[in-house]
PDB file of N, CA, C and O in Angstrom:
ATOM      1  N   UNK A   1     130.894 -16.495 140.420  1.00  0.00           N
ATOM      2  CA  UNK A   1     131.145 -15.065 140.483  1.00  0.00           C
ATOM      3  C   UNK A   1     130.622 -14.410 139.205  1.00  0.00           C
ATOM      4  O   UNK A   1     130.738 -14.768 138.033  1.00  0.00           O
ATOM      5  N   UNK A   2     130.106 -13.511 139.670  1.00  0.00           N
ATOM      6  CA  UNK A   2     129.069 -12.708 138.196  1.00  0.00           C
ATOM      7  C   UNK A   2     130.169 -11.511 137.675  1.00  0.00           C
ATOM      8  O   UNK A   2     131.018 -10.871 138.296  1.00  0.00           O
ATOM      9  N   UNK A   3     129.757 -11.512 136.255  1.00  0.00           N
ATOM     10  CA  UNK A   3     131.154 -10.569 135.644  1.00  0.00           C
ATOM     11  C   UNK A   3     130.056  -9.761 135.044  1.00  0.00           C
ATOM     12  O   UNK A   3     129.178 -10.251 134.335  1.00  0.00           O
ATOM     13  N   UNK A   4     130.175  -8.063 135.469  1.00  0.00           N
ATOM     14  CA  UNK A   4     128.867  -7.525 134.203  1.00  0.00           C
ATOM     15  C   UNK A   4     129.888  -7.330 133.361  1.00  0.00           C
ATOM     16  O   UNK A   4     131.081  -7.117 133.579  1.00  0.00           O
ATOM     17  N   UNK A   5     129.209  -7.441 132.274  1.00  0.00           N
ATOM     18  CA  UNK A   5     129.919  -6.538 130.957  1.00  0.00           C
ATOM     19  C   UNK A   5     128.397  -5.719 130.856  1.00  0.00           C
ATOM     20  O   UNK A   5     127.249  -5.937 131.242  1.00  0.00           O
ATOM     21  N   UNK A   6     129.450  -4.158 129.747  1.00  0.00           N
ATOM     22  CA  UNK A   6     128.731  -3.095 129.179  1.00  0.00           C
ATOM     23  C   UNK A   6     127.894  -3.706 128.041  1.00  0.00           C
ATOM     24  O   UNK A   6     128.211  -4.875 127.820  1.00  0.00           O
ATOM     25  N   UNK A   7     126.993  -3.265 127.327  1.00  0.00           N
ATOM     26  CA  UNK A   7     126.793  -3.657 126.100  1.00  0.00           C
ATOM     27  C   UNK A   7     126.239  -2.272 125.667  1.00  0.00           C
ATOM     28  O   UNK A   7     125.206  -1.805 126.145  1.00  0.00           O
ATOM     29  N   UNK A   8     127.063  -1.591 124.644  1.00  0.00           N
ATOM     30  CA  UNK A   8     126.337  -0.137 124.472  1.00  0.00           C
ATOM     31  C   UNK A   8     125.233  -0.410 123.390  1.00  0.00           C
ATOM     32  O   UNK A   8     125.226  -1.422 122.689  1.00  0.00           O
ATOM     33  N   UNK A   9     124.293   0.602 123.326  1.00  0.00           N
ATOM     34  CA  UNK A   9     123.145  -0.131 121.999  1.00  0.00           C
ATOM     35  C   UNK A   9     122.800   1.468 121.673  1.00  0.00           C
ATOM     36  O   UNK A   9     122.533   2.351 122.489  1.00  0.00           O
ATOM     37  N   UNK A  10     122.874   1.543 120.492  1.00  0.00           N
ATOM     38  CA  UNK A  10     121.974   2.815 119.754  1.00  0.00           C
ATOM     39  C   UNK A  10     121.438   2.347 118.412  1.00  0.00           C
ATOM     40  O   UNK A  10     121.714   1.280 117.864  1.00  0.00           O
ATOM     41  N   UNK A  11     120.512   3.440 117.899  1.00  0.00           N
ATOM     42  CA  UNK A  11     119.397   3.205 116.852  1.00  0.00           C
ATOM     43  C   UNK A  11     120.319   3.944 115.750  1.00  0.00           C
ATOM     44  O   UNK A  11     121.032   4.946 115.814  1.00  0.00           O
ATOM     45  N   UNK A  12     120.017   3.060 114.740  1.00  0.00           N
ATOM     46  CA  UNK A  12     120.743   3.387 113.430  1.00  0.00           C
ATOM     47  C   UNK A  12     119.591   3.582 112.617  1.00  0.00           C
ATOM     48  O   UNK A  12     119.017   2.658 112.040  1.00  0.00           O
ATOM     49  N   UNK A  13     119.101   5.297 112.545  1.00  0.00           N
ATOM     50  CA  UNK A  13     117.629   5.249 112.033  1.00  0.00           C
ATOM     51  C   UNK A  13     117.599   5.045 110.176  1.00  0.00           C
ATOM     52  O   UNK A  13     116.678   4.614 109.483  1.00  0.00           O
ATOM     53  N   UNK A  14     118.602   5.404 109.869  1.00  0.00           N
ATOM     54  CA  UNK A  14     119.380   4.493 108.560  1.00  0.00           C
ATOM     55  C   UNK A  14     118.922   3.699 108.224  1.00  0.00           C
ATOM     56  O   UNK A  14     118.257   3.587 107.194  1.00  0.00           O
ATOM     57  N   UNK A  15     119.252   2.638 109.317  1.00  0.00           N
ATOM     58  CA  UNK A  15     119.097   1.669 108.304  1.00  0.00           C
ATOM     59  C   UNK A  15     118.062   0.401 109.240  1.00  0.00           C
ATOM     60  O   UNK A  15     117.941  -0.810 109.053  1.00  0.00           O
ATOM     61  N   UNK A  16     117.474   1.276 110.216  1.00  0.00           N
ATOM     62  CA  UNK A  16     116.074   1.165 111.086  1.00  0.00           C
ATOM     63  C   UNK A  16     116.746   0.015 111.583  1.00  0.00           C
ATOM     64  O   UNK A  16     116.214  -1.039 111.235  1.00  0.00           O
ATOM     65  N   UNK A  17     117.807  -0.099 112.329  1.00  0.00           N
ATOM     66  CA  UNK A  17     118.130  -1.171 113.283  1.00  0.00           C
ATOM     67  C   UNK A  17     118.887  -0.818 114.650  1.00  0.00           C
ATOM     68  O   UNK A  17     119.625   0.167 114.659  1.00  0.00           O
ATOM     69  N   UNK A  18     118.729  -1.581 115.789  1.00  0.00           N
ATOM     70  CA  UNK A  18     119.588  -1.363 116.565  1.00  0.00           C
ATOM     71  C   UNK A  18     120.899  -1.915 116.643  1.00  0.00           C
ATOM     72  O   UNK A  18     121.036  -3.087 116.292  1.00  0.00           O
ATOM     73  N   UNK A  19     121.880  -1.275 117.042  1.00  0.00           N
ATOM     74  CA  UNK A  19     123.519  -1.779 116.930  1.00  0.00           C
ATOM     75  C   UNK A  19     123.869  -2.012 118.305  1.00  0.00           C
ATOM     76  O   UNK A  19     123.432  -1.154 119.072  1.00  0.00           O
ATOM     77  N   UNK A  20     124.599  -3.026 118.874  1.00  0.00           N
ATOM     78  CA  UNK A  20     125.331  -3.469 120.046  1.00  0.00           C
ATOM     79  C   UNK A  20     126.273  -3.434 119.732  1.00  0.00           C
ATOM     80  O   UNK A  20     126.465  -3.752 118.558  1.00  0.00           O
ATOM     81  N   UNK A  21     127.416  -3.037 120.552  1.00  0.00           N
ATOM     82  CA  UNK A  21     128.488  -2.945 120.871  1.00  0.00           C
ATOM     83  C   UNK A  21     129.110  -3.287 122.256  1.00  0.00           C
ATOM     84  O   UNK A  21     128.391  -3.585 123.210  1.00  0.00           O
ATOM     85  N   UNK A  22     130.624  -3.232 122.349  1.00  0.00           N
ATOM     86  CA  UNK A  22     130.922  -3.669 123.646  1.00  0.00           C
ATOM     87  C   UNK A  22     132.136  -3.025 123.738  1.00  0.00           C
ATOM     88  O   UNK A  22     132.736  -3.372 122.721  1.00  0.00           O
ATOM     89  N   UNK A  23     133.105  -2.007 124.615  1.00  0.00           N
ATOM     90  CA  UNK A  23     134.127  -2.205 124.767  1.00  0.00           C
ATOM     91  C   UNK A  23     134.946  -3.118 125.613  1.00  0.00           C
ATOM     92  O   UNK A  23     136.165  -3.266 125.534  1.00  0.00           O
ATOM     93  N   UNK A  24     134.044  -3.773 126.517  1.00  0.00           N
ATOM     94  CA  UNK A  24     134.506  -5.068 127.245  1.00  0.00           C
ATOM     95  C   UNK A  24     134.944  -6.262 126.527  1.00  0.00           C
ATOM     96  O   UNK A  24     135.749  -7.125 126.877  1.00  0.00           O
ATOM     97  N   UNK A  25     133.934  -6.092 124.946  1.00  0.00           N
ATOM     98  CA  UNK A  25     134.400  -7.528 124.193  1.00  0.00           C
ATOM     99  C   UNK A  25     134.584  -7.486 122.725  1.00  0.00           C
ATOM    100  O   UNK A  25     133.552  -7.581 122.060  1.00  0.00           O
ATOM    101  N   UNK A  26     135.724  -7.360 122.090  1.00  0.00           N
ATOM    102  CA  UNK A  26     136.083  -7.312 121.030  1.00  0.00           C
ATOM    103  C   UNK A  26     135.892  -8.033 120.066  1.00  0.00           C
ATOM    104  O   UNK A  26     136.445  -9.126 119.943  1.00  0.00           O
ATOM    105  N   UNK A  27     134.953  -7.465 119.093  1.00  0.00           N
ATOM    106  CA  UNK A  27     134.604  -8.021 118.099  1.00  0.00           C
ATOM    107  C   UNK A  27     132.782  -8.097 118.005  1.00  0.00           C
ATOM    108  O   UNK A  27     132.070  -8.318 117.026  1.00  0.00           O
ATOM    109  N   UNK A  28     132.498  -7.882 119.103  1.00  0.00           N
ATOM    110  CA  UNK A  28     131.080  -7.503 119.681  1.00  0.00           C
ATOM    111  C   UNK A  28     130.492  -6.427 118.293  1.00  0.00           C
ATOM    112  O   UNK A  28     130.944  -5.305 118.066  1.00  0.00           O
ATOM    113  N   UNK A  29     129.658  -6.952 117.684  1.00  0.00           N
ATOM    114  CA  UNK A  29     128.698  -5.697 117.038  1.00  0.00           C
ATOM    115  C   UNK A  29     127.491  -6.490 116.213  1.00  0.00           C
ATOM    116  O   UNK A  29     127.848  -6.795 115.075  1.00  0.00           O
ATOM    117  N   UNK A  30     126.368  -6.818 116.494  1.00  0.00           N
ATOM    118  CA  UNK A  30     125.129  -6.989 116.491  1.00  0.00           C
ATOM    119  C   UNK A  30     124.011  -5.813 115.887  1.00  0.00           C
ATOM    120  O   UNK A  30     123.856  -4.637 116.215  1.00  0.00           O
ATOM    121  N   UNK A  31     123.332  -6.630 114.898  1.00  0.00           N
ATOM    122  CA  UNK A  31     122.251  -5.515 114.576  1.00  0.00           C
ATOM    123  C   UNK A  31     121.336  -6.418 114.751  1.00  0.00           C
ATOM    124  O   UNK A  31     121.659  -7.599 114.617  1.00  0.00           O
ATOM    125  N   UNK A  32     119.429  -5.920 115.229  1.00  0.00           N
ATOM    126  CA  UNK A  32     118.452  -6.060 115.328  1.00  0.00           C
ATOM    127  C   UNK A  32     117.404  -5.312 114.866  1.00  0.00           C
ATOM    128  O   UNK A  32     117.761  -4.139 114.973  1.00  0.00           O
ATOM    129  N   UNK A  33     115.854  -5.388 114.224  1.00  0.00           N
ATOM    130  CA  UNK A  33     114.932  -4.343 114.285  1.00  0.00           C
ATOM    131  C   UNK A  33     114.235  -4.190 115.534  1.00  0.00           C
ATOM    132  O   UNK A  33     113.083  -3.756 115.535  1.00  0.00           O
ATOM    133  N   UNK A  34     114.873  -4.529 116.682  1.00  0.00           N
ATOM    134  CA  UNK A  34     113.850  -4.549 117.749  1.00  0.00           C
ATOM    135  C   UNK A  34     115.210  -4.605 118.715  1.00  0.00           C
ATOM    136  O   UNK A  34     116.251  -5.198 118.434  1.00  0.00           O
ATOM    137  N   UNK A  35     114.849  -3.582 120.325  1.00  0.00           N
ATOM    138  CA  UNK A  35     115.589  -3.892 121.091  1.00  0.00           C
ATOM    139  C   UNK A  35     115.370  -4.988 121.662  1.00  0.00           C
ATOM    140  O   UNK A  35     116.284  -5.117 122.477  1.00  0.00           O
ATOM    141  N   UNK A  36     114.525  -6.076 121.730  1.00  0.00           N
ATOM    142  CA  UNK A  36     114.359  -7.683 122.385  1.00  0.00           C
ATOM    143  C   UNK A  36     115.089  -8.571 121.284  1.00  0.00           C
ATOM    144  O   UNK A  36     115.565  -9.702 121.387  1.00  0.00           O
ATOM    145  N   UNK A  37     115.040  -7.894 120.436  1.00  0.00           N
ATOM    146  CA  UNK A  37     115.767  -9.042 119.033  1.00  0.00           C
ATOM    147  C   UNK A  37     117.492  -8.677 119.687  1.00  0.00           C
ATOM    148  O   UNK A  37     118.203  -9.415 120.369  1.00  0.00           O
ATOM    149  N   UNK A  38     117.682  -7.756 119.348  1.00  0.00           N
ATOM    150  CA  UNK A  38     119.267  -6.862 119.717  1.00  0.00           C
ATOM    151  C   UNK A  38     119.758  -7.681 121.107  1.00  0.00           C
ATOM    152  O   UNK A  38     120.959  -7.934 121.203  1.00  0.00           O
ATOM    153  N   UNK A  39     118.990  -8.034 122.016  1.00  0.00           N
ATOM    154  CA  UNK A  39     119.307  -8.265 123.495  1.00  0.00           C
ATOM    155  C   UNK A  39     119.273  -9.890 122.910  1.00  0.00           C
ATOM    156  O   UNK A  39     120.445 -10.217 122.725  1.00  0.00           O
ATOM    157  N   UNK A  40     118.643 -10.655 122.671  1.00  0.00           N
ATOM    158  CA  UNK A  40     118.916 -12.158 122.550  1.00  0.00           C
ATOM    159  C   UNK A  40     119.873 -12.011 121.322  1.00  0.00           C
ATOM    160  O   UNK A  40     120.745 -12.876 121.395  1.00  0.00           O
ATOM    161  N   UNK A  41     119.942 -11.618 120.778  1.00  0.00           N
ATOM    162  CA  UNK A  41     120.980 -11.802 119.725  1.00  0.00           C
ATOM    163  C   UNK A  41     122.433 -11.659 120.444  1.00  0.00           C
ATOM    164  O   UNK A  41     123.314 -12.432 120.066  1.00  0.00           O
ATOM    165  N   UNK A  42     122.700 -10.806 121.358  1.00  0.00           N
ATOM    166  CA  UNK A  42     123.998 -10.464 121.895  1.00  0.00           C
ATOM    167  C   UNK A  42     124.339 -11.882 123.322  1.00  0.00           C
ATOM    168  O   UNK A  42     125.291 -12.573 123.684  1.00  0.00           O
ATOM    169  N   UNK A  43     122.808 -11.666 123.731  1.00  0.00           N
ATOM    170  CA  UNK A  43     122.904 -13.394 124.220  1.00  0.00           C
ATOM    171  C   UNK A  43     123.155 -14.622 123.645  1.00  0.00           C
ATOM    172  O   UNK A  43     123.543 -15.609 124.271  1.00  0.00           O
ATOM    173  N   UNK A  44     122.948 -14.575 122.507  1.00  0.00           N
ATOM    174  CA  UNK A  44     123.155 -16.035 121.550  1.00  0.00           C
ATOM    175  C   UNK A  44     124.692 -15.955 120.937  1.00  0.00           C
ATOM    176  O   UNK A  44     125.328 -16.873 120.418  1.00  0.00           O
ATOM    177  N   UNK A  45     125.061 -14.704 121.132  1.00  0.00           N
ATOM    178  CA  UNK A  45     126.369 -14.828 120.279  1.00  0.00           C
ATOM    179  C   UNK A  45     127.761 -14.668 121.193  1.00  0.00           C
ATOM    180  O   UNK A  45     128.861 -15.041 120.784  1.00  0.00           O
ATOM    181  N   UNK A  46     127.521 -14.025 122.552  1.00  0.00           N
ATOM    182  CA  UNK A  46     128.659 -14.028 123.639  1.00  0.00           C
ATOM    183  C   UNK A  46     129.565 -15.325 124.053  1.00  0.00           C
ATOM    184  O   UNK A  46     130.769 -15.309 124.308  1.00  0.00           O
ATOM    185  N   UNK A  47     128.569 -16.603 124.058  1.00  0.00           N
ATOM    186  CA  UNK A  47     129.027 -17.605 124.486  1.00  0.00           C
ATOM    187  C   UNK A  47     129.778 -17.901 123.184  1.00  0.00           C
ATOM    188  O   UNK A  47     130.729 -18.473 123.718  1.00  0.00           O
ATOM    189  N   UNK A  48     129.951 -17.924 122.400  1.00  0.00           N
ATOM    190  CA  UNK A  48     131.218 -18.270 121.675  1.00  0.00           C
ATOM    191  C   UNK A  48     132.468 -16.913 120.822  1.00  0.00           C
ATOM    192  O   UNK A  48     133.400 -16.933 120.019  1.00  0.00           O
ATOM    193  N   UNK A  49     131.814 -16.036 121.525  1.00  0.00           N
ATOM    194  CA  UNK A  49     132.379 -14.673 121.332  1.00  0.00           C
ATOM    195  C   UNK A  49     133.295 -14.516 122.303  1.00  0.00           C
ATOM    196  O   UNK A  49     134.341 -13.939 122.004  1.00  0.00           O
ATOM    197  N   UNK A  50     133.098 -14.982 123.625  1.00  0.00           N
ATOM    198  CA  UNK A  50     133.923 -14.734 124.854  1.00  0.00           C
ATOM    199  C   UNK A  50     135.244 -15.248 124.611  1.00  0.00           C
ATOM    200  O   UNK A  50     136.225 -14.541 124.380  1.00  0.00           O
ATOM    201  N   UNK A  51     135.233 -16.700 124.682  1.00  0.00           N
ATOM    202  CA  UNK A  51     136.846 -17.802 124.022  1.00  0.00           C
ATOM    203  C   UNK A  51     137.567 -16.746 123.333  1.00  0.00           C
ATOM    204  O   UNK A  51     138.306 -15.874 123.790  1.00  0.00           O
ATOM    205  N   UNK A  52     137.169 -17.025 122.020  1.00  0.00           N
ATOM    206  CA  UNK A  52     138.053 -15.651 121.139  1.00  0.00           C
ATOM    207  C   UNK A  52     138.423 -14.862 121.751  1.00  0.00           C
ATOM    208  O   UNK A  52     139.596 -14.703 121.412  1.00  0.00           O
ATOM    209  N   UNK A  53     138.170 -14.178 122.521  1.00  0.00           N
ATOM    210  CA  UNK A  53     138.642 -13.149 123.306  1.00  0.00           C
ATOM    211  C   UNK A  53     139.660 -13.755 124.489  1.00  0.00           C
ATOM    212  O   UNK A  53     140.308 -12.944 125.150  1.00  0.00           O
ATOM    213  N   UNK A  54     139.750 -14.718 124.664  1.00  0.00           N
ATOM    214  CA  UNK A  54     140.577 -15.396 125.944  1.00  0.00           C
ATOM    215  C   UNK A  54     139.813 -15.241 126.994  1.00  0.00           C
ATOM    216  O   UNK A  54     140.378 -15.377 128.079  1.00  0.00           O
ATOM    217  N   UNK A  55     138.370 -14.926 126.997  1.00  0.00           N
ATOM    218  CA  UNK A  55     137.534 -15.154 128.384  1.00  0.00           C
ATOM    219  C   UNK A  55     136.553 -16.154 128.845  1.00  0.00           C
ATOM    220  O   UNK A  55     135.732 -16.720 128.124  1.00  0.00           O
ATOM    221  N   UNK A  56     136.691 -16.297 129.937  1.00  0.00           N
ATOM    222  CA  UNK A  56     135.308 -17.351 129.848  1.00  0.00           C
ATOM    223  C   UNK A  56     133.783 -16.644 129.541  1.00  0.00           C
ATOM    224  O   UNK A  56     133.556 -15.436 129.618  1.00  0.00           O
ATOM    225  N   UNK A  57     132.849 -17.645 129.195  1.00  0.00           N
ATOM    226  CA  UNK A  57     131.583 -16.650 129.309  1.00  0.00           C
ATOM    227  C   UNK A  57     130.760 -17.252 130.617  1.00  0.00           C
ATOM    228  O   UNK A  57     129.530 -17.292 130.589  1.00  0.00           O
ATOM    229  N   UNK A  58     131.178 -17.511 131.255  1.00  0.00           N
ATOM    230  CA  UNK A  58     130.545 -18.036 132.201  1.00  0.00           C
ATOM    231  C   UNK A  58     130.401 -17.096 133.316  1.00  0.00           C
ATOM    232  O   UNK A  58     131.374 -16.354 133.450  1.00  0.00           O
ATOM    233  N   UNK A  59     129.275 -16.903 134.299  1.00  0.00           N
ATOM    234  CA  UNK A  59     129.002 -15.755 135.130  1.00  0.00           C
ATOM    235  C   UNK A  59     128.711 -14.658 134.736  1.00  0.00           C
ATOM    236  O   UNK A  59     128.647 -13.774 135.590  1.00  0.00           O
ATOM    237  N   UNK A  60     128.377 -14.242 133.046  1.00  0.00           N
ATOM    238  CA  UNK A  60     128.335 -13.081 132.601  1.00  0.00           C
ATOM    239  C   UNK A  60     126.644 -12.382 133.029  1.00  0.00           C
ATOM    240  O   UNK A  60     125.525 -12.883 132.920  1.00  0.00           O
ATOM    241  N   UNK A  61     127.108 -11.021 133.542  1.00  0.00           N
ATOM    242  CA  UNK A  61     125.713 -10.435 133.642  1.00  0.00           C
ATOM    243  C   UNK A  61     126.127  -9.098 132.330  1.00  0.00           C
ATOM    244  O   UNK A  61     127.198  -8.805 131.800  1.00  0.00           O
ATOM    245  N   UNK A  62     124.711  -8.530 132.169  1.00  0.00           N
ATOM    246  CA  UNK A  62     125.073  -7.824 130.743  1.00  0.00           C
ATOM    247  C   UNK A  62     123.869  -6.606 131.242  1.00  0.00           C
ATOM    248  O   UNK A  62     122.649  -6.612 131.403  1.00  0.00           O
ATOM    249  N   UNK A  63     125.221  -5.371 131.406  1.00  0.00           N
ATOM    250  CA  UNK A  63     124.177  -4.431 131.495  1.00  0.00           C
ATOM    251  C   UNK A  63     124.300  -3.294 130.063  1.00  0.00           C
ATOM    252  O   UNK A  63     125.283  -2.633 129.730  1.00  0.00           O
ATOM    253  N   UNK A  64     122.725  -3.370 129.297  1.00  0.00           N
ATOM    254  CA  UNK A  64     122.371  -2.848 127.962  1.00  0.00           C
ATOM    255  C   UNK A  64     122.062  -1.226 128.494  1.00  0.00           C
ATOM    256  O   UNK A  64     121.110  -0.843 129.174  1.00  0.00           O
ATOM    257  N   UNK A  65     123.193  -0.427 127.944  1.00  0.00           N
ATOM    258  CA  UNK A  65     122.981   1.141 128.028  1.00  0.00           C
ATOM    259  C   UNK A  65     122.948   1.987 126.328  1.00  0.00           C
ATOM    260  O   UNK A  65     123.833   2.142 125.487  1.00  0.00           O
ATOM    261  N   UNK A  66     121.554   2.374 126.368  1.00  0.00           N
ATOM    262  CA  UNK A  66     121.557   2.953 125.066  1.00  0.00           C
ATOM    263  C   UNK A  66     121.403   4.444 124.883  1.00  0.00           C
ATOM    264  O   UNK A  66     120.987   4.990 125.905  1.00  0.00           O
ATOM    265  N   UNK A  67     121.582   5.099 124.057  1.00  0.00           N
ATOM    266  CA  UNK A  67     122.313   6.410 123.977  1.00  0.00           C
ATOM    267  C   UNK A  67     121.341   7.123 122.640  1.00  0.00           C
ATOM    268  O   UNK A  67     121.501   6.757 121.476  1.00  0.00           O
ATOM    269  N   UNK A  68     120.195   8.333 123.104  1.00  0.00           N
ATOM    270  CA  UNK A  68     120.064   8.656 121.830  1.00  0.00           C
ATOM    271  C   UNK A  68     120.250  10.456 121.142  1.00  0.00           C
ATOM    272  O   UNK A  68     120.429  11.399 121.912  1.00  0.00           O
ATOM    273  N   UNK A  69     120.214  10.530 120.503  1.00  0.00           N
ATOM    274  CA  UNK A  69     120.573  12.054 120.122  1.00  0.00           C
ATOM    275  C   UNK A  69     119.249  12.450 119.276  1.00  0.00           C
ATOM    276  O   UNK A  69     118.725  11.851 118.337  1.00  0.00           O
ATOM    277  N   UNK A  70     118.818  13.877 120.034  1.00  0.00           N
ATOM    278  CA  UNK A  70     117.432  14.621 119.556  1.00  0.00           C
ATOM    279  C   UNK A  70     118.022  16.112 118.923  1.00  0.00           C
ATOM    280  O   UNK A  70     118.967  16.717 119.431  1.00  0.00           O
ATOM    281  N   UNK A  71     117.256  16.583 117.690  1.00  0.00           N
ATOM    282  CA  UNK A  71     117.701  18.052 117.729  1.00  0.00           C
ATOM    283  C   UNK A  71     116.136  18.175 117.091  1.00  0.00           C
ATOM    284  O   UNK A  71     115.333  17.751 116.259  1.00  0.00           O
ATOM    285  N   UNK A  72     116.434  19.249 118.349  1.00  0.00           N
ATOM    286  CA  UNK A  72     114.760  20.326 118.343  1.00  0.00           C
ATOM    287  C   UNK A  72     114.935  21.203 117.736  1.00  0.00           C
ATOM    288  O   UNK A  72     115.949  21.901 117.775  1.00  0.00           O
ATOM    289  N   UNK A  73     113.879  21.376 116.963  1.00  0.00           N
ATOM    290  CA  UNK A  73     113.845  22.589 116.388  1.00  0.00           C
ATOM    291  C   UNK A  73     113.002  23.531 117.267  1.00  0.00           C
ATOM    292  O   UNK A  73     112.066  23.145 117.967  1.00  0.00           O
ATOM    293  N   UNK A  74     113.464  24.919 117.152  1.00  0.00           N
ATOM    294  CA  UNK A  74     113.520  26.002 117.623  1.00  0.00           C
ATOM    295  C   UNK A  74     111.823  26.298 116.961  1.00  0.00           C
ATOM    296  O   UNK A  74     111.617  25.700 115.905  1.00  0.00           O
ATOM    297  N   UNK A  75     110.709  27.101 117.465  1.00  0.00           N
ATOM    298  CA  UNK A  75     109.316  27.029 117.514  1.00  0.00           C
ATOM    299  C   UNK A  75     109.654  28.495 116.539  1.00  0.00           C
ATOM    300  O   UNK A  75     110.255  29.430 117.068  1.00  0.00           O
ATOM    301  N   UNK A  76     109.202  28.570 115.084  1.00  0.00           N
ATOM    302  CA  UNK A  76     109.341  30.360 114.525  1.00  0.00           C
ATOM    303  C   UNK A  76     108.185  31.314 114.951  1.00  0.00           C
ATOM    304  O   UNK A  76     108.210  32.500 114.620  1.00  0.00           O
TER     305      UNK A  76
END
């Protein structure tokens, strides 16, 4: 049986990395310079992230939703 979890991801132009998060899994927070780095990284680290949490990681599907914020400037 397949379980999705969320994985939220936004750009931290700061400090030029992407951040993962999870409210499905506590303790979840991952940085990468690349969203393919960010996505195996959250893969390499669930399977022993899940236990801690009292879950299995087994059946996990992982859907990555990222979020970004623009401010336009107005044309004088």
């Amino acid at each position: 049986m397949k379980r999705n979890l969320q994985i939220d991801a936004s750009w931290d132009d700061e400090a030029k990395v992407w951040l993962a998060t999870s409210a499905d899994v506590s303790g979840l927070c991952v940085e990468a310079e690349t969203w393919a780095g960010m996505m195996e990284e959250v893969r390499l680290i669930l399977p022993d992230l899940m236990p801690l949490n009292g879950q299995s990681a087994d059946g996990l599907s992982l859907t990555f939703k990222a979020e970004s914020h623009l401010d336009v400037a107005r044309a004088s």
